[in-house]
C-alpha positions in Angstrom: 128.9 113.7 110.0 126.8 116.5 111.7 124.5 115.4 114.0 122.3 118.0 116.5 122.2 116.5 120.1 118.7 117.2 120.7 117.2 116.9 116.9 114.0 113.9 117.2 115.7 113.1 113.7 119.1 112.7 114.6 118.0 110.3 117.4 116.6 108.2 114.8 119.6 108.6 112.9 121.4 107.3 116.2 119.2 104.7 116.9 118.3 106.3 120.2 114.7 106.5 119.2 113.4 103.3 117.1 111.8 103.7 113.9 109.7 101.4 110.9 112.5 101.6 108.6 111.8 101.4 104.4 115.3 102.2 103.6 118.8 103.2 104.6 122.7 103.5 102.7 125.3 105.6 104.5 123.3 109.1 103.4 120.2 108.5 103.9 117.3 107.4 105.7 113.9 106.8 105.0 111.1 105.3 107.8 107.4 105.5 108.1 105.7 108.4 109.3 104.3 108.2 112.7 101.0 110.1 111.8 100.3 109.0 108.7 98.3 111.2 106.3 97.7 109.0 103.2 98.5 104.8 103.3 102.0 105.0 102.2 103.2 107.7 104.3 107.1 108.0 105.0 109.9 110.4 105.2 113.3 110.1 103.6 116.1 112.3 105.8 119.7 112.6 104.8 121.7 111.3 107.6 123.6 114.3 108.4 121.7 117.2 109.9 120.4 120.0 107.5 117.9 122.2 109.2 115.8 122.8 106.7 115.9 123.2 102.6 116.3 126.9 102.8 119.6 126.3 104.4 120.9 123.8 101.1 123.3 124.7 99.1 126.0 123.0 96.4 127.3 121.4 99.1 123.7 119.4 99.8 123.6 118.6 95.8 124.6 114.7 95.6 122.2 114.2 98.9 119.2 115.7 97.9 119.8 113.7 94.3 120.1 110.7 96.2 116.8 111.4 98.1 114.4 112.2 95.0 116.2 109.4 93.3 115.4 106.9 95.5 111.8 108.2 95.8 109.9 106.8 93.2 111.1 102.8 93.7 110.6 103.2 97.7 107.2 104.8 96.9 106.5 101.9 94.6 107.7 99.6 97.0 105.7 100.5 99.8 102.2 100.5 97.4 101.9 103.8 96.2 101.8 101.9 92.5 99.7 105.1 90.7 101.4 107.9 91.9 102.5 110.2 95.1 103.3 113.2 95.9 107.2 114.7 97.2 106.3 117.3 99.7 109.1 119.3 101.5 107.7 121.2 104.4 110.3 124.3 105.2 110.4 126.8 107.5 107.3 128.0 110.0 105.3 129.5 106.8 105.9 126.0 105.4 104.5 124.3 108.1 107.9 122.4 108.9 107.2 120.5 112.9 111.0 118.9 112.5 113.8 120.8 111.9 115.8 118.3 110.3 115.3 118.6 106.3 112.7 115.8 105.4 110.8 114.7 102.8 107.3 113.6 102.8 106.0 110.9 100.2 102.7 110.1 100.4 100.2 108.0 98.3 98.4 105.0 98.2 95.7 103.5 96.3 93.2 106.4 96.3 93.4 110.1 95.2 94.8 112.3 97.3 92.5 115.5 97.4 93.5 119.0 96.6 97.0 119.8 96.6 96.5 123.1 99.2 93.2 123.7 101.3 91.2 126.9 99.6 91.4 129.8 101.9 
């Protein structure tokens, strides 16, 4: 499995930096978010290091299934009971801080707001 040395995500992988885990299998990872922006507010990471989801390809397929398919229970889980949102922040336009493909789920008992901030 590819791991980056020096990714704040792979650590976690690694169990170098500790984390408030919701979920892990052998591909994948999910854990709270340290700054959460919502009340359920946590990040599901494959295992393996993938920059970012511009960098996915066929190859990333059964992982990126996995992820989404494991969203909606977790999200449930955790309290998010009428709805959430998936975001996947990529890139610097995108606003991605860790370059380790993550995904966002965020909800919680009230609405959420506006989707993107008017300019």
């Amino acid at each position: 499995m590819k791991h980056d040395p020096q990714c704040l995500f792979c650590k976690i992988v690694r169990g170098e930096i500790p984390s408030k885990k919701v979920f892990e299998d052998a591909d994948i990872l999910a854990f709270h978010d340290i700054h959460p922006a919502a009340p359920v507010h946590f990040l599901i990471i494959p295992k393996e290091h993938v920059t970012s989801l511009a960098e996915c390809d066929q190859t990333h397929q059964a992982v990126l299934g996995k992820i989404l398919a494991h969203s909606g229970r977790l999200a449930h889980e955790q309290g998010a009971t009428d709805g959430f949102r998936v975001i996947i922040n990529t890139g610097r336009v995108g606003r991605q801080e860790v370059y380790h493909l993550h995904v966002h789920i965020v909800g919680g008992p009230d609405p959420l707001g506006p989707m993107l901030s008017k300019r």
